[in-house]
C-alpha positions as CSV (number, residue, x, y, z in Angstrom):
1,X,3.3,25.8,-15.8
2,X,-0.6,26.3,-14.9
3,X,-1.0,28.7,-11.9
4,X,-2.5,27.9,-8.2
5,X,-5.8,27.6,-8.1
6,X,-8.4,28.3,-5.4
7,X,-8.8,25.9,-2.9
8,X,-12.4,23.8,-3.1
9,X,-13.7,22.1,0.0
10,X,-15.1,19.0,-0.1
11,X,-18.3,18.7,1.9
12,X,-19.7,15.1,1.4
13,X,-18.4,12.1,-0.5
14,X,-19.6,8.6,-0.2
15,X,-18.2,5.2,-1.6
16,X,-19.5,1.9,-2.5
17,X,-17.3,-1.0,-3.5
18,X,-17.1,-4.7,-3.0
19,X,-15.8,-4.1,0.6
20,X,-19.5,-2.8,1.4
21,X,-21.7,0.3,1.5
22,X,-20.5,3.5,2.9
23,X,-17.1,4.9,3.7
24,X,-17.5,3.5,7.0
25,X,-16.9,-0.3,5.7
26,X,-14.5,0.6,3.4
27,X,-12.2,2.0,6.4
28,X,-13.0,-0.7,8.1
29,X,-11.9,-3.2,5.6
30,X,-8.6,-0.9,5.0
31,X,-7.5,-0.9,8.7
32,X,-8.5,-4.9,8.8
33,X,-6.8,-5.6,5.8
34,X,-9.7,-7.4,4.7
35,X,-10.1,-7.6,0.8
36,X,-13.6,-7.3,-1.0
37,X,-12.6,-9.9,-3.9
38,X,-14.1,-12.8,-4.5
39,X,-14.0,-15.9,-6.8
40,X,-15.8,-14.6,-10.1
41,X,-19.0,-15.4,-10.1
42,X,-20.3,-13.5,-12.8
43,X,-22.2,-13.8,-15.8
44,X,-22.8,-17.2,-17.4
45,X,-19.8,-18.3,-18.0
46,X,-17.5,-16.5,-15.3
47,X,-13.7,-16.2,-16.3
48,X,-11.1,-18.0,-13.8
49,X,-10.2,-14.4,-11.8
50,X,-11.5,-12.3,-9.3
51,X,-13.7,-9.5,-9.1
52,X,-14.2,-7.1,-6.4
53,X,-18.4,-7.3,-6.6
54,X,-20.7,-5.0,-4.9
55,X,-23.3,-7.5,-3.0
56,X,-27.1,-7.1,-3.3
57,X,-27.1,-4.9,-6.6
58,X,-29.1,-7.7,-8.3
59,X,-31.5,-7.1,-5.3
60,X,-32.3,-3.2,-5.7
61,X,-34.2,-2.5,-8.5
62,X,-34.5,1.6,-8.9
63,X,-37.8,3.5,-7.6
64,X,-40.5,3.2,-10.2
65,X,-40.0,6.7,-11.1
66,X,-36.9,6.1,-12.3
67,X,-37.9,2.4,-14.5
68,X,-36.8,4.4,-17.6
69,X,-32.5,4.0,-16.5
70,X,-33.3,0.7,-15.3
71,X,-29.7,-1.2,-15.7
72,X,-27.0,-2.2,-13.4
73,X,-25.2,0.8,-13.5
74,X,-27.4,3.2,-12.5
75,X,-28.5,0.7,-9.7
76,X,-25.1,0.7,-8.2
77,X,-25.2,4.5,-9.0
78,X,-28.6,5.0,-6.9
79,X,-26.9,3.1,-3.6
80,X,-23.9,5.0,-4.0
81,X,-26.1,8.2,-3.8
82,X,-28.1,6.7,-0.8
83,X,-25.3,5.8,1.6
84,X,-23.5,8.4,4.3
85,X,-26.3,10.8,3.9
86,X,-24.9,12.0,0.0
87,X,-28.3,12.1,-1.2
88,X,-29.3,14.3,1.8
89,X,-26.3,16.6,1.2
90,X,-26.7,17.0,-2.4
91,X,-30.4,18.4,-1.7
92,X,-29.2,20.7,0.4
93,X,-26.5,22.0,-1.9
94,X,-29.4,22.4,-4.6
95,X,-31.7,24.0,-1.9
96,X,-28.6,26.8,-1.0
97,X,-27.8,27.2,-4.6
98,X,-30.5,26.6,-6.7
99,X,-31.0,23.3,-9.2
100,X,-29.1,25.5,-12.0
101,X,-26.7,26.2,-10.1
102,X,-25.1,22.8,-9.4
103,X,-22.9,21.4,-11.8
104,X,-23.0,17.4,-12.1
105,X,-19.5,15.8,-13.8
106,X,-19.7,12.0,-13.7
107,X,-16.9,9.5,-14.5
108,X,-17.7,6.1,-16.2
109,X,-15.7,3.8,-19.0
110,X,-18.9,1.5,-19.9
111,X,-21.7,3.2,-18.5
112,X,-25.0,0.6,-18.9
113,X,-23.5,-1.4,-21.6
114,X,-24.5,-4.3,-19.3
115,X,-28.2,-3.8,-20.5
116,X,-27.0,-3.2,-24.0
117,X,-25.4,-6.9,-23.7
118,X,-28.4,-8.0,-22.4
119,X,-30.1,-6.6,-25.0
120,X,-28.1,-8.4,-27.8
121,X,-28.5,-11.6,-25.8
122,X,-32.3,-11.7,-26.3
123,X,-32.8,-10.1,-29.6
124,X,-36.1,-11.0,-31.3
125,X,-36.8,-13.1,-34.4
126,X,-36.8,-9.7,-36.2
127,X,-33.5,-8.7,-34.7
128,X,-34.5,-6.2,-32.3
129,X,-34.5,-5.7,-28.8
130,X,-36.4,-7.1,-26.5
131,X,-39.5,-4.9,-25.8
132,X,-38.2,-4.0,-21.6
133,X,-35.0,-3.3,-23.2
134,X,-36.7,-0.4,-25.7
135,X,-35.3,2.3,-23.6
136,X,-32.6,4.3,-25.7
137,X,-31.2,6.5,-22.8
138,X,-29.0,3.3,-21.4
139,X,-27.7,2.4,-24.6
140,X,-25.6,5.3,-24.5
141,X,-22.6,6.6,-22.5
142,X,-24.3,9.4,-20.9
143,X,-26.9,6.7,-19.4
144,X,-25.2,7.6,-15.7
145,X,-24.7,11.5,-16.2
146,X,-28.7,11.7,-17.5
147,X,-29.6,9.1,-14.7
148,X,-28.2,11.2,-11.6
149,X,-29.1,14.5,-13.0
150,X,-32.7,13.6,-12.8
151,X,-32.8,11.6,-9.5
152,X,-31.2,14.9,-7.9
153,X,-33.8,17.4,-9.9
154,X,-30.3,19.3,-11.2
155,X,-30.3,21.2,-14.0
156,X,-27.0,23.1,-14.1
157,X,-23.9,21.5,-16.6
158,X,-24.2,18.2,-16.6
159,X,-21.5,16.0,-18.0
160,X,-20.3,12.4,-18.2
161,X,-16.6,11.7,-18.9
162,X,-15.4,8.4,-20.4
163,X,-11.5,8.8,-20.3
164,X,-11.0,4.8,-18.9
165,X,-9.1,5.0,-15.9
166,X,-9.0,8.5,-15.4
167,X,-12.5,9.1,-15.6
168,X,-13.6,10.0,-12.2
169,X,-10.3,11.4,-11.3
170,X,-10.9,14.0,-14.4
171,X,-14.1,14.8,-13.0
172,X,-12.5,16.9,-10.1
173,X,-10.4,18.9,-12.6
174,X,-13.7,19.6,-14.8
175,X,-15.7,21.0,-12.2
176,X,-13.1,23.2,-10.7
177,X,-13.2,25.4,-14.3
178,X,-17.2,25.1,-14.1
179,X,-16.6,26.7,-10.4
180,X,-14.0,29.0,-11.6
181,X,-15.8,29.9,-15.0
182,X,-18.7,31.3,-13.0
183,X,-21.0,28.5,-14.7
184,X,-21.6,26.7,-11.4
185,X,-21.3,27.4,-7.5
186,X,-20.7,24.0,-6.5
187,X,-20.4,20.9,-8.0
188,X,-21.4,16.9,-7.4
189,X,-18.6,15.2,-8.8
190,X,-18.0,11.0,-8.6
191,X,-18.0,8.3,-10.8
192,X,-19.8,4.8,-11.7
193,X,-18.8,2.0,-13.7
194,X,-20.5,-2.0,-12.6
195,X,-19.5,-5.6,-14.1
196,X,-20.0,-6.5,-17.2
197,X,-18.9,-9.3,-19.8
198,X,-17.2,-6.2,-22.3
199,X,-15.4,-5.6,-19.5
200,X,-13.8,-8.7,-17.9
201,X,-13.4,-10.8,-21.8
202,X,-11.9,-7.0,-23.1
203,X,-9.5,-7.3,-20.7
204,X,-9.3,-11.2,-21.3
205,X,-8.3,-10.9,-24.3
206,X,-5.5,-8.0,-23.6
207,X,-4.1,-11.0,-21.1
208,X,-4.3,-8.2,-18.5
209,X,-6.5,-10.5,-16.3
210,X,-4.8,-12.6,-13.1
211,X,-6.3,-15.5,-12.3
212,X,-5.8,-15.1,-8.7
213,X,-6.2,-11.9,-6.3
214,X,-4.3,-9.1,-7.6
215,X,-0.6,-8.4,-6.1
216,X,0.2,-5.0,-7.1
217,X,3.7,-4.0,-7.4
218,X,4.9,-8.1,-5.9
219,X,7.8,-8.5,-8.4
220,X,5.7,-11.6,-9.5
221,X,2.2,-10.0,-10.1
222,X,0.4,-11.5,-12.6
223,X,-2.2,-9.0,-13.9
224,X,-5.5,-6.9,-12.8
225,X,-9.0,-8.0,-11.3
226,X,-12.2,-6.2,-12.4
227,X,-14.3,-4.3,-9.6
228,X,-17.4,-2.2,-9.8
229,X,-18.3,0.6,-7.6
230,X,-19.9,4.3,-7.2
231,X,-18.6,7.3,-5.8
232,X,-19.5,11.0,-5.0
233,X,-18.2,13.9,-3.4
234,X,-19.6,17.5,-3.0
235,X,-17.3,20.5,-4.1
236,X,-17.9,23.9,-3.2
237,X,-16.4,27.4,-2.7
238,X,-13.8,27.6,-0.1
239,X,-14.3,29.2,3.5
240,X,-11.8,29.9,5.0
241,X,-13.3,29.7,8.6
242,X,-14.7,25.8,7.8
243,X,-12.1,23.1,8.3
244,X,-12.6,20.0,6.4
245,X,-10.1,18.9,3.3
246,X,-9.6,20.9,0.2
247,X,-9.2,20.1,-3.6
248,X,-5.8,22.4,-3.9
249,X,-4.5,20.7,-7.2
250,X,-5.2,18.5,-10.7
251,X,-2.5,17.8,-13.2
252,X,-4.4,16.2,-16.9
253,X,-2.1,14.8,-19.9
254,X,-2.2,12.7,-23.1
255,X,0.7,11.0,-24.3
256,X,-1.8,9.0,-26.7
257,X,1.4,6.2,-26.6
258,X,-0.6,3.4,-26.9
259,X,-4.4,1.8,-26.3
260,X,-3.3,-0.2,-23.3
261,X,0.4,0.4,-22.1
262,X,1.9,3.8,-20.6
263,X,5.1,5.6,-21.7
264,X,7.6,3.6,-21.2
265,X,9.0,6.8,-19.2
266,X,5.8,7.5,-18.2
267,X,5.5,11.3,-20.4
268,X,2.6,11.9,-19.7
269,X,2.0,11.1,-15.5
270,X,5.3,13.0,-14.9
271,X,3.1,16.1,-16.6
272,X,0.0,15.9,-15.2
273,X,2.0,15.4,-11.4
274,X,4.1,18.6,-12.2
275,X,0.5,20.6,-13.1
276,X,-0.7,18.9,-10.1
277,X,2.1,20.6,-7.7
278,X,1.7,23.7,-9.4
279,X,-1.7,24.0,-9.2
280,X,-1.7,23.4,-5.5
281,X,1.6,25.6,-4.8
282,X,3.4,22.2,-3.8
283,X,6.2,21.0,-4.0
284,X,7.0,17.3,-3.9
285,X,8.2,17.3,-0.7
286,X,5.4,18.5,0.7
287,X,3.6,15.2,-0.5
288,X,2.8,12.8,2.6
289,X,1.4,10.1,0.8
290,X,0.4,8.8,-2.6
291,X,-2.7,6.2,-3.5
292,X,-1.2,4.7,-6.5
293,X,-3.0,3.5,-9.3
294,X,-1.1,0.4,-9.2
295,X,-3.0,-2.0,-11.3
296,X,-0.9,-4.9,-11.0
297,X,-0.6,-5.6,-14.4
298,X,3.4,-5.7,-16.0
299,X,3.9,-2.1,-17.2
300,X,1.3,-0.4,-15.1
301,X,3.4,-0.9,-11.9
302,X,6.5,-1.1,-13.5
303,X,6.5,2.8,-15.0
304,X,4.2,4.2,-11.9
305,X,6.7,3.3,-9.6
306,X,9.6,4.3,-11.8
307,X,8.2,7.6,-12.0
308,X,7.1,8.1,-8.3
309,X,10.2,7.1,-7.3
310,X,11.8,9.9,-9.2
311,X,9.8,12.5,-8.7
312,X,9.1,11.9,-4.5
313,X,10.9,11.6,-1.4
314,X,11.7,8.3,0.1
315,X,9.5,10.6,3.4
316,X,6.7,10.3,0.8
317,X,4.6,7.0,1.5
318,X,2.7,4.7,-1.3
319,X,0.7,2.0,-1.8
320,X,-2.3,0.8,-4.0
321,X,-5.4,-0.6,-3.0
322,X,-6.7,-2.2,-5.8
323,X,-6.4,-5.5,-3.5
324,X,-9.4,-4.5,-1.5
325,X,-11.6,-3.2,-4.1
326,X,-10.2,-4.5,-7.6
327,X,-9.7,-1.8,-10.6
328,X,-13.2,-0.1,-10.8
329,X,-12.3,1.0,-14.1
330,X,-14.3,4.9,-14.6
331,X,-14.8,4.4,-10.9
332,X,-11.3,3.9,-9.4
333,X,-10.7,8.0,-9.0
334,X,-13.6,8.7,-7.0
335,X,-13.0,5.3,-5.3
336,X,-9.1,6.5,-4.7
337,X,-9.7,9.6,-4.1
338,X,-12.5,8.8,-1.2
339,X,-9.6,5.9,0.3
340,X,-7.1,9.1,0.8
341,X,-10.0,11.2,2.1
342,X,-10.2,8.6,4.9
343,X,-6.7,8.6,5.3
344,X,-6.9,11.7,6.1
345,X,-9.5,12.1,8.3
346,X,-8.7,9.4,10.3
347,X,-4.8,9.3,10.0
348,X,-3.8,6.6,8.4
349,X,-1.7,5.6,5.4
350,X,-3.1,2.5,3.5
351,X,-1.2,-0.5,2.9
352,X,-0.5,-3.1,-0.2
353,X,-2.6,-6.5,-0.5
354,X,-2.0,-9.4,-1.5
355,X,2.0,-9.3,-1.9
356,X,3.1,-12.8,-2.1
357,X,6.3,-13.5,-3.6
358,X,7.7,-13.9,-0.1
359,X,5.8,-10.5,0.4
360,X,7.7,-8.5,-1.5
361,X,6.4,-5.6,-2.6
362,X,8.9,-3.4,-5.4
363,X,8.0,0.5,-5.4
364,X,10.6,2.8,-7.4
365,X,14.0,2.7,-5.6
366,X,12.0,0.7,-2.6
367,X,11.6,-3.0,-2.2
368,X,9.0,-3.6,0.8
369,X,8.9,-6.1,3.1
370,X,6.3,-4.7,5.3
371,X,2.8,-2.5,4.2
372,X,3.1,1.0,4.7
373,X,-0.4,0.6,7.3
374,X,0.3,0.0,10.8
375,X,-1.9,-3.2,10.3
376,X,0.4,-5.0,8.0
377,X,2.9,-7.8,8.2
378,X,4.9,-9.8,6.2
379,X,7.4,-12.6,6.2
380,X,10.1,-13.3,3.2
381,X,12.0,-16.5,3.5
382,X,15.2,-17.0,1.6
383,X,16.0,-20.4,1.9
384,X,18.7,-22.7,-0.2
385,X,21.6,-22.4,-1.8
386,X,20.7,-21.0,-5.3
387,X,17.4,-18.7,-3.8
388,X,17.6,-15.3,-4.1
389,X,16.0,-12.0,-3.4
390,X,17.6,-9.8,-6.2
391,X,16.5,-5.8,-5.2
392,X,18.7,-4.7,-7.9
393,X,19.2,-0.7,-7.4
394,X,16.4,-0.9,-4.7
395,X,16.9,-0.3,-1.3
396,X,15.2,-3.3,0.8
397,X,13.0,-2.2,3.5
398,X,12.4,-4.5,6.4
399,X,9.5,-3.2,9.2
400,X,9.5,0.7,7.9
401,X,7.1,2.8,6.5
402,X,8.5,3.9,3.3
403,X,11.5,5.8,4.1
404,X,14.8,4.9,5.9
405,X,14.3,6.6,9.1
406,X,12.4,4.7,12.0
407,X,9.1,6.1,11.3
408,X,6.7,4.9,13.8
409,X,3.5,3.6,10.8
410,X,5.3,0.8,10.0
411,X,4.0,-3.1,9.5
412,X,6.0,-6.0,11.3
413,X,8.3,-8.0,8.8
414,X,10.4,-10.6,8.8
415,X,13.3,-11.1,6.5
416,X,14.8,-15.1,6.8
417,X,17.5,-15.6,5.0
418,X,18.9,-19.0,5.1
419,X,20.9,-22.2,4.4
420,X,22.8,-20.3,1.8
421,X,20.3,-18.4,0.7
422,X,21.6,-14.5,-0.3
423,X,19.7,-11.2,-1.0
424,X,21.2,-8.0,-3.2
425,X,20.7,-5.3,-1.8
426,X,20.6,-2.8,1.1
427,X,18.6,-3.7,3.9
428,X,16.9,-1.2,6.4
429,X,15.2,-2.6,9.3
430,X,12.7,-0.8,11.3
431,X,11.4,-1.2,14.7
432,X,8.9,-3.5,13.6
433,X,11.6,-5.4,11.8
434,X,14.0,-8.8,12.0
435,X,16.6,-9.8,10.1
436,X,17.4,-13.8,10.8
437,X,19.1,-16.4,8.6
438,X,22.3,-18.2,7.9
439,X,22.7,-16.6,4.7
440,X,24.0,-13.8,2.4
441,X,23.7,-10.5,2.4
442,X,26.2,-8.8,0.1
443,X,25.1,-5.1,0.5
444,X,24.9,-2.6,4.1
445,X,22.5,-3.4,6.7
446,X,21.2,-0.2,8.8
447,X,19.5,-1.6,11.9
448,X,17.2,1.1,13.0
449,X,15.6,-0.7,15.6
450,X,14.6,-3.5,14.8
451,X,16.1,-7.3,16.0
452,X,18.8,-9.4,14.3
453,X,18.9,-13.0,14.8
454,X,22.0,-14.2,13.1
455,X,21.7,-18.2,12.9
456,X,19.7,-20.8,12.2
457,X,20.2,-22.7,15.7
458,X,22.5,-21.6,15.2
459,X,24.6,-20.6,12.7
460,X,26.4,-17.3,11.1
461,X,24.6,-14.5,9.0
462,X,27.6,-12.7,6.4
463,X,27.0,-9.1,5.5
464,X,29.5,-8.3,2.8
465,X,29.1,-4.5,3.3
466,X,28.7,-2.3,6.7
467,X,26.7,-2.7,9.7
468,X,25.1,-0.1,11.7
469,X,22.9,-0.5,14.3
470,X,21.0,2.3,16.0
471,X,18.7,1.3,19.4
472,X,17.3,-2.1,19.0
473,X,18.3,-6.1,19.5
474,X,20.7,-8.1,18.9
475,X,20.1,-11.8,19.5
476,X,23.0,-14.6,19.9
477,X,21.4,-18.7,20.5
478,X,24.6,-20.1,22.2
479,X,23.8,-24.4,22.2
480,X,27.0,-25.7,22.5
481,X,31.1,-25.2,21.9
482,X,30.9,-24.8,18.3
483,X,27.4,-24.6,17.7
484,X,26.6,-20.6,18.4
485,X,25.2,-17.3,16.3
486,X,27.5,-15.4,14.4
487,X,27.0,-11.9,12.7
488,X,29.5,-11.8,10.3
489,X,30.5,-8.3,8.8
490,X,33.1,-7.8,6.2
491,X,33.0,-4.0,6.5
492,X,32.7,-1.8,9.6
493,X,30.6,-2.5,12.3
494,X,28.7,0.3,14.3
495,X,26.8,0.2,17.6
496,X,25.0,2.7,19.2
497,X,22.6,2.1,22.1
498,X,21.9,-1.7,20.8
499,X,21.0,-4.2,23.5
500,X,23.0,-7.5,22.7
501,X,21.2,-11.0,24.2
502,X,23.1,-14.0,24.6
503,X,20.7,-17.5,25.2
504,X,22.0,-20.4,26.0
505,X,19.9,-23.7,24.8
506,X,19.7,-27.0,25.4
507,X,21.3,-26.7,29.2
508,X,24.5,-26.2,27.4
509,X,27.1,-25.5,30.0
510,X,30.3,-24.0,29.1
511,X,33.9,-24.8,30.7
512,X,35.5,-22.0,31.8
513,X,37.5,-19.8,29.4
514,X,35.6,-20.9,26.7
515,X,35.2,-18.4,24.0
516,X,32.7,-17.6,21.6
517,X,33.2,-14.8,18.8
518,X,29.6,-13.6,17.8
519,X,30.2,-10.3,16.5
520,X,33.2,-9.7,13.7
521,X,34.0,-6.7,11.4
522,X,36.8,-5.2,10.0
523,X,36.5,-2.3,12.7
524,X,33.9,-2.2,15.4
525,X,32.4,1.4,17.0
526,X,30.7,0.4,19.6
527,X,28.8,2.8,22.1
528,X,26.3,2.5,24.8
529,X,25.9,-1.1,24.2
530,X,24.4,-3.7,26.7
531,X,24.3,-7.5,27.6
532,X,22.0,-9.7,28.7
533,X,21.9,-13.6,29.2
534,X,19.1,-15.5,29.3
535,X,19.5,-19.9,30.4
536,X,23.1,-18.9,32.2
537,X,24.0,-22.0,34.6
538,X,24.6,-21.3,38.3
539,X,28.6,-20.5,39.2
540,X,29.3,-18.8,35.5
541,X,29.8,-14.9,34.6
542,X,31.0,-13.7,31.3
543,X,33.3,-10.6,29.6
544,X,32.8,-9.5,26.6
545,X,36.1,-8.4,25.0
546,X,37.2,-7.1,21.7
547,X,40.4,-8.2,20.5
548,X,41.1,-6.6,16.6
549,X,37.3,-6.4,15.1
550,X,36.4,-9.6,16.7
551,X,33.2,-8.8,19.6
552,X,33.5,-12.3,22.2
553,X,31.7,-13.3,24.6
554,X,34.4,-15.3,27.3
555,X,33.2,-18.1,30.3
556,X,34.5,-17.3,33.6
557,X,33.6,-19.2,36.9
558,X,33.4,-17.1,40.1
559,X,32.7,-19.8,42.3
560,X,28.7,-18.2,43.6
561,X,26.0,-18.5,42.1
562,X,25.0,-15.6,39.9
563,X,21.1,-14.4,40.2
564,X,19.6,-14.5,36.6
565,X,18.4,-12.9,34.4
566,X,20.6,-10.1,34.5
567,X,22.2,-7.5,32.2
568,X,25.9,-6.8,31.4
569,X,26.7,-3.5,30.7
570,X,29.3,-2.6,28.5
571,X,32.1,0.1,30.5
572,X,34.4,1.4,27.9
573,X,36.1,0.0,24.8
574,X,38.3,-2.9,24.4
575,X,38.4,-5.7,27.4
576,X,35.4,-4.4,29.1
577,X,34.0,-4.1,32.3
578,X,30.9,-6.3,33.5
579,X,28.4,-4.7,35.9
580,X,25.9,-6.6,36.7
581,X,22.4,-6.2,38.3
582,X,18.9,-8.0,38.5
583,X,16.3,-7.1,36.0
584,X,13.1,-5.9,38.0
């Protein structure tokens, strides 16, 4: 195992991606949940995807000074070093250290092979390249480590990395030895990588492309879109007295399995995460969230979640979002890296686009049915005899975060399942949770907080395991005789400061002694539990009584009129007690 390392701050660090320029609209298109993709439009014969595409880059042509990197790449590259005062920042760094002194480590996959494309697209009768084109520099991959060292007058290490994917997420690893090495005292770090027709009919051709937004980690996800964008962050020496987020840990592997598919046991993430920990003097616990590379493609998702699963704590929250910005291919680290950044400084944990599949979103041992930001919502219907939701080994979260406690940075989810419809699994609902339906569930439900709605006006909801219910609602639609909500429970049922809410429709009016039986279980536990009716006719009250696992709700006539609404308060177990009293 590698040992701890010291701690880098991170001074500055800018993004630009389809969601806009700056940091500033990228969080605000993360809290708004509003996606940078678009309908490709790119090139001259567009594929049938999307693309997360950086807007105006075919309107800023570099400063004359710089005509000689003139490409695509480096344009995106020269906003990217323009927005949330980077450029000003790394000036200063080269000011306070001196221009040797600054190490530059870049992250690309393509570089300019945009204007090498170009190139071969307007070749001249001899077969050469178009005279504008002449210009060897962007016809190779260090085109964007060579470009940014000379718009930033650096002249310390300079180096461009072209691992794919990990390219700018490498970058932080190689510039913490050029720190610790003594070759550098601080370090400009980030990553570029800008459409291009390699790029989207490589991936083409892999059948890795989905011809709709991507949907990463929805059990029906149906493959990656392409994104562009440029990133950059400023490392330097720690101080102790400066707040401000630290680089405390990398992990780096190669399981060199295959061109285009991870381990199947995913070898080689499971060693870079332990170097990762070690590095920083973590342990996995410790881990609050995780931005996942979650690609959306089959295998990708598939073996990241398997593995995150296994080696975090369900208190460890996830999510990828490659929905806002599209994989930026050498890009996507820096990209990632700056999303968790704002997470940070702003306190928030990003959520999961695009899920469709009835918004389902599988993680590991988690099925989602609600984004991990505060933001997001989701609604998964059930619905027939035949339709299932099949979690498998997952647990099925309903209106949590990512764990099974009530944590309070939830999204709002509904989970409907109905007219026969069934789900396997086990089902947590949150606070910002419902459970409804006249349908199946065959595992335990734990209510912590949230609101179930047996029925479908009405009808009964079946839980073949256990119920528990911790705080929350409990609603019971009551139209008629034999026309009335059910929870049916063929385990235990357990009750603990729930609030149960009985509404009569429709101006039903029941005779006295008529019973309904709402609640059954083989046991019930019920404890600081509460009534309340809502459309009760003048003249009626009603006990709640359980008689041998069966919770009923019984008409009586007093004779007065009673005021509504008002609550019912359970008083001991067994035939209970009413109190009543108006509701301010």
């Amino acid at each position: 195992m590698p040992r701890p390392i010291s701690p880098l701050r991170l001074t500055a660090y800018t993004a630009t991606t389809a969601c806009g320029i700056g940091r500033e609209a990228l969080r605000v298109a993360l809290a708004t949940r509003r996606s940078g993709l678009r309908r490709n439009d790119f090139g001259r014969d567009p594929l049938p995807t999307f693309i997360g595409r950086v807007e105006g880059v075919e309107d800023a042509p570099l400063p004359a000074a710089h005509a000689e990197w003139e490409c695509r790449n480096n344009r995106l590259a020269w906003m990217g070093l323009n927005a949330d005062g980077f450029l000003a920042a790394a000036q200063a760094a080269r000011a306070k250290y001196g221009a040797a002194r600054v190490a530059l480590v870049l992250g690309t996959s393509t570089s300019s092979i945009g204007a090498s494309e170009e190139a071969y697209a307007q070749l001249t009768p001899e077969g050469l390249y178009p005279p504008e084109l002449r210009r060897p520099i962007v016809h190779t991959p260090h085109s964007l480590g060579d470009y940014v060292q000379h718009a930033l007058a650096l002249e310390g290490p300079c180096m461009t990395v072209a691992t794919a994917c990990s390219s700018s997420a490498k970058v932080f690893a190689q510039a913490e030895r050029l720190i610790r090495a003594g070759l550098a005292d601080a370090a400009i770090v980030g990553g570029v990588d800008s459409l291009c027709g390699s790029v989207l009919f490589g991936f083409h051709a892999l059948e890795l492309i989905s011809p709709e937004p991507c949907r990463p980690f929805d059990t029906a996800r149906r493959g990656i879109n392409i994104g562009e964008a440029a990133g950059f962050a400023l490392l330097e020496r720690d101080d102790a007295a400066s707040a401000g987020p630290r680089l405390l840990g990398y992990g780096e592997s190669s399981d060199a399995h295959h061109m285009s598919t991870p381990h199947p046991q995913g070898e080689g993430a499971r060693r870079a995460l332990s170097d990762a920990l070690a590095r920083g003097a973590r342990v996995a616990a410790d881990i609050d969230y995780i931005n996942l590379h979650g690609t959306a493609s089959l295998k990708n998702d598939e073996v990241e979640a398997a593995v995150v699963a296994d080696r975090f704590p369900a208190t460890t929250r996830a999510s990828s979002t490659k929905g806002w910005t599209g994989h930026t291919l050498g890009a996507a680290g820096i990209v990632e890296a700056v999303i968790t950044l704002l997470a940070l400084e702003h306190g928030f944990a990003p959520g999961t686009l695009n899920v469709q599949a009835g918004g389902v979103v599988a993680v590991g041992n988690t099925v989602f049915l609600s984004t991990i930001s505060s933001a997001g919502s989701a609604t998964v219907r059930v619905d027939g005899s035949g339709s299932m939701l099949d979690a498998g080994s997952h647990d099925i979260l309903v209106g949590i975060a990512n764990s099974k406690t009530n944590d309070p940075n939830h999204g709002t989810a509904v989970l409907d399942v109905r007219n026969g419809g069934e789900v396997k699994g086990t089902v947590y609902v949150g606070s910002g949770g419902t459970l409804t339906g006249n349908g199946l569930i065959t595992g335990n439900v734990t209510n912590l907080g949230g609101t179930v709605k047996p029925g479908n006006s009405p009808g009964t909801l079946h839980v073949a395991g256990d119920y528990s219910q911790d705080g929350g609602l409990i609603v019971i639609e009551i139209a008629g005789p034999s026309a009335f909500d059910i929870l049916d429970v063929t385990g235990a049922v357990m009750l603990d400061n729930v609030l149960i809410r009985f509404v009569f429709t429709g101006g039903f009016g029941p005779s006295a002694g008529a019973a309904f039986d709402f609640l059954k279980g083989a046991s019930l536990s019920l404890d600081d539990v509460s009534y309340e009716v809502e459309g009760l006719m003048a003249g009626f009250s009603y006990g709640v009584s359980d008689l041998n696992g069966v919770l009923s709700l019984t008409a009586r006539t007093d004779g007065s009129p009673i005021p509504e609404p008002y609550t019912l308060l359970l008083a001991g177990v067994g035939l209970l007690a009413l109190l009543m009293r108006r509701l301010s």
